[in-house]
N, C-alpha and C positions, 0 to 999 in steps of 0.2 A: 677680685682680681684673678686671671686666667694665669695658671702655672704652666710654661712651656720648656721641653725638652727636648733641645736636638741632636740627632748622634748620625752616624755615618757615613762623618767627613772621613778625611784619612790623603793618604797620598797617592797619585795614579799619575800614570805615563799618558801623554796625548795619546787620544784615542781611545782612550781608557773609559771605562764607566763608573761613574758610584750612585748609590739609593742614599737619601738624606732622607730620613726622619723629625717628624716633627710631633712629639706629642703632648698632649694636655691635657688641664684637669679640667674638671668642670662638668654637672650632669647635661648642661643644654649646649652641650659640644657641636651637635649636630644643626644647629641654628647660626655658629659662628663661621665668618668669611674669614679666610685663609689667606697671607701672600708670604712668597721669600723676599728677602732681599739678599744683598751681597755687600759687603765693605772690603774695599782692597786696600794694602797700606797705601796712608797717603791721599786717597780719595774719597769722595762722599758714597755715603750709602747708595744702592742704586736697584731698584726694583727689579726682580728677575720673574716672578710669577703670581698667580693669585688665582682662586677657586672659590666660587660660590659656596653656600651652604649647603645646596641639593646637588653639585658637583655637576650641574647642567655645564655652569659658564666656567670657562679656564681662560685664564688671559695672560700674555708673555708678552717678555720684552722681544723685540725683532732679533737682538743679539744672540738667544738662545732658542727660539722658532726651531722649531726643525729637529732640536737637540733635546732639549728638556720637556718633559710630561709631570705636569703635578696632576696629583689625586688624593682623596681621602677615602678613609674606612672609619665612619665615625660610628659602628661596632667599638674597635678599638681605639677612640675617640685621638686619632692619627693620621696625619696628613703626610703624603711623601713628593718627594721631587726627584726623580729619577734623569737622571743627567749620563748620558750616552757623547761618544765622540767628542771628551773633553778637547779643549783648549788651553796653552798656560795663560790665557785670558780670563781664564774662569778664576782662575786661584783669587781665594778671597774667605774674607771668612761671612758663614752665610748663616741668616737669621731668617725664624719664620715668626709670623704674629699674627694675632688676631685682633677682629673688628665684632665686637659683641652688641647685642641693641636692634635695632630695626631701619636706624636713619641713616641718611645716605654714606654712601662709601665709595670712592676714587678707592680701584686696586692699586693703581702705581705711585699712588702718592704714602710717603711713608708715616705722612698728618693723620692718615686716615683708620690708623689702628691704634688700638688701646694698649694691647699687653705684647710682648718681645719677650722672647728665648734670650740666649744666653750668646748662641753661635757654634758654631759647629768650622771651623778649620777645612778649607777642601786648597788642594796645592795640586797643580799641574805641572807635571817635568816636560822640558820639551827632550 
């Protein structure tokens, strides 16, 4: 089982930016597929990003397009999602996971990962 840690939610003003962290254990780090998701009170999880394991492919919800970049440093076996020109839409609390193995994998479906963080808090004031 993959041990994930995420940290660099916190609170910002629209327009604001924050770097979310996503880190984990595990030696064959660099073989696992990446995605965030987001839960806002109230509503279902809801897929906000996801990264290959050679960080070729990055895949985004339309919602966040334009705004958010995820990438990894699987050196420091660490994925981030860097979120620019928040939204109080964004507020939510936000989860990364991974997909370990080799068989097939839907980024945006949340069936499609094995291990889950914990969550990380990101709040947007308007």
């Amino acid at each position: 089982q993959v041990q994930l840690v995420e940290s660099g939610g916190g609170l910002v003003q629209t327009g604001g930016s924050l770097r979310l962290s996503c880190a984990a254990s595990g030696r064959t780090f660099s073989t696992y597929r990446v995605g965030w998701f987001r839960q806002a009170p109230g509503n279902e999880r809801k897929f906000v990003a996801a990264i290959s394991w050679s960080a070729v492919d990055a895949y985004y919800a339309d919602s966040v397009k334009g705004r958010f970049t995820i990438s990894r440093d699987n050196a420091k076996n660490t994925v981030y999602l860097q979120m620019n020109s928040l939204k109080p839409e964004d507020t939510a609390v936000y989860y990364c996971a991974t997909k370990t193995g080799r068989d097939s994998w839907t980024p945006a479906r949340d069936d499609s990962y094995d291990d889950w963080g914990q969550g990380t808090q990101v709040t947007v004031s308007s």
